[in-house]
N, C-alpha and C positions, 0 to 999 in steps of 0.2 A: 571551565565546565566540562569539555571535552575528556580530561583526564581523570575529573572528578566519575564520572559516568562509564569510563572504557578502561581501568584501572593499567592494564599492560597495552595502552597505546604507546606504540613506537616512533622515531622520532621521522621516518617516513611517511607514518599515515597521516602524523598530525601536519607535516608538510605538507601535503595533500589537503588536507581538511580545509588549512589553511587559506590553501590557492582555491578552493572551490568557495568557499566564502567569500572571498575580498571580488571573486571573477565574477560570480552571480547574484551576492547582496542574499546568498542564501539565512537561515534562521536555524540551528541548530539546536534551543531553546522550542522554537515553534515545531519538532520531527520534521522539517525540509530534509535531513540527511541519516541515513542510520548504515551502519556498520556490521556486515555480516562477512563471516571467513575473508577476516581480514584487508574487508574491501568495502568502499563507501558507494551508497546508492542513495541516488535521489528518489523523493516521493513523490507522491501526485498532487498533494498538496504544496508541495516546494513549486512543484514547475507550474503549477496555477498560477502561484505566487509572482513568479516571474514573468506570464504572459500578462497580466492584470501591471505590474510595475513597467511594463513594455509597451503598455497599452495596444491590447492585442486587437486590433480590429474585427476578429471577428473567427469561427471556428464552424466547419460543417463535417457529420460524422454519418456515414452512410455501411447498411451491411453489403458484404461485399456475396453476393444470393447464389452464387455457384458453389462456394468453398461453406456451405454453411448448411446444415444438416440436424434439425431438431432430436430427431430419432438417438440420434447418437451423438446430443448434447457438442455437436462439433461448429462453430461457430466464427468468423470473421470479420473485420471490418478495416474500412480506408477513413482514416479523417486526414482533413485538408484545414491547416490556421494559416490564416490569414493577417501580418501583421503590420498591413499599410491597406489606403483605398486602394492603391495600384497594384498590390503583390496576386500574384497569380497563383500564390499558395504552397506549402510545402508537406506536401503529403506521406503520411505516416501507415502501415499496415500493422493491425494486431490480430492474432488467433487463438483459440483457447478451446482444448477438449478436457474432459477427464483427465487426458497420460501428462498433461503439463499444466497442470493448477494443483495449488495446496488442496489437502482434505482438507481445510474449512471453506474451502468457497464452494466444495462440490456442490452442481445445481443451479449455480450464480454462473457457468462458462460465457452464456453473453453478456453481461455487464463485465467480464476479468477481459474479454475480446476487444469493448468497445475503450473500455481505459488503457490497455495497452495501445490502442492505435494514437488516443489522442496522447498519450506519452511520448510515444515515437514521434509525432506530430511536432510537437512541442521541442524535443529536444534539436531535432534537425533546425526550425523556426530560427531557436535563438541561442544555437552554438553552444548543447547542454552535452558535453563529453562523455558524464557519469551513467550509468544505465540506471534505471527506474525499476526498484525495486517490485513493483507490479509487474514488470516484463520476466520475470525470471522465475516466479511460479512456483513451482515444486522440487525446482533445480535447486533451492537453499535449502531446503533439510536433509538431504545426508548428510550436509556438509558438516554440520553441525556438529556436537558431541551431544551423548546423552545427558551428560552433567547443564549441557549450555542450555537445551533445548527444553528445558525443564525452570529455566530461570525465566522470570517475569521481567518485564522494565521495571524501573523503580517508582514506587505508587507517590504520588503527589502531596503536597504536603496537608494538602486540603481534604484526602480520603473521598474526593468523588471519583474520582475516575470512570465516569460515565453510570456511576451507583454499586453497590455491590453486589445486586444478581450479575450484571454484567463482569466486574469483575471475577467471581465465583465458574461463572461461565468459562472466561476465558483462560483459565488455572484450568480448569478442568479437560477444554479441547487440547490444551498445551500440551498437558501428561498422557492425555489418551492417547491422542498421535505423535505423540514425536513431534511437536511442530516448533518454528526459532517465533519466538517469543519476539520482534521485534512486529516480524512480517502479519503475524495475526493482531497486534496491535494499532498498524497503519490498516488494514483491512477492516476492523471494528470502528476506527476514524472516520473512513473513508464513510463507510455505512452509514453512520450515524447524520452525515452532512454536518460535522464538529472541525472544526481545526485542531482542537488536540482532543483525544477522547474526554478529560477531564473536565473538557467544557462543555459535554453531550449533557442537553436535559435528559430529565423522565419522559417526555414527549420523545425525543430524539432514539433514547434508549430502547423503547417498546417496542416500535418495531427490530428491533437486530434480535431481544428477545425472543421475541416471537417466532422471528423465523430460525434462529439454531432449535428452539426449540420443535418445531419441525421437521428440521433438518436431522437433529442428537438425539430421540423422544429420550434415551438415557438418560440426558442430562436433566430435564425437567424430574424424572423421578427418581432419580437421585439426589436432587435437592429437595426435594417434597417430601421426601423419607426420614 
């Protein structure tokens, strides 16, 4: 599947690939893992995955009220999981302003704060090596080409993909900004509360609608048009 999907995977990455599946029981079918310059990152959904198969006892996620500043959209937090009665917890910090989040989540900086900490949280927990593609933000598109960053994942066999305004939607933030087509897809997941966007209802969809529309007014009337 991996080579079917990553056409010039190398015989290192999928080495790697290899060992992060078999070490974490990750799901590469289910987006647990995606591949940006040349380098594999877990999702947020993957490391769920794994506190729930760990049987995580338990997670608390606090904002951290010093380092955090509405005004200027600058935002922080500590989460602490917890993966025994007796564990005293392994605590994770996340932050998130404007200068290091994608333009799609601009606006959303405490909610990209508070997923990064429990990322970090989580991968310290249970010995997750790979970095979490929510931690790295706005750092993955230059990286990108303009050729890549313009490519969509590949749409499902079944044509929902969380509907096709959504779809339409996310083709169009893609091109506007520059952005890597993987990371607005785990983002639009994430939203939704879907494990793969393609399992997002119409219920699920409406609000993520909703609010790029908001967020893009463009885009609404541009498809309106």
């Amino acid at each position: 599947m991996a080579k079917s999907k990553w056409c010039d995977l190398n015989k290192p990455l999928l080495d790697s690939l290899v060992g992060a599946l078999r070490r974490h029981r990750l799901s590469l079918a289910g987006g647990d893992l995606l591949l940006m310059d040349g380098r594999w990152y877990v999702t947020h959904s993957g490391l769920l995955r794994i506190a729930v198969r760990k049987h995580c006892q338990g997670m608390r996620v606090q904002p951290v009220t010093e380092f955090c500043d509405s005004n200027s959209s600058r935002y922080a937090f500590r989460a602490t999981v917890y993966t025994s009665p007796t564990c005293k917890g392994f605590v994770g910090y996340g932050d998130a302003d404007p200068s290091n989040v994608s333009a799609l989540v601009r606006g959303a900086e405490m909610r990209v704060a508070e997923t990064r900490a429990v990322n970090r949280a989580l991968r310290k927990a249970y010995g997750i090596g790979i970095c979490s593609v929510e931690e790295i933000g706005s750092l993955a598109e230059p990286a990108q080409s303009s050729r890549e960053s313009k490519k969509l994942p590949p749409q499902p066999a079944n044509g929902n993909y969380g509907g096709p305004k959504v779809r339409d939607r996310l083709c169009q933030l893609i091109r506007q900004h520059q952005l890597d087509a993987n990371l607005v897809k785990a983002y639009a997941t994430d939203f939704c509360g879907a494990k793969t966007l393609r399992e997002a209802t119409r219920e699920q969809a409406g609000p993520f609608r909703a609010d790029q529309d908001r967020r893009n007014p463009s885009l609404g009337k541009a498809q309106g048009s």
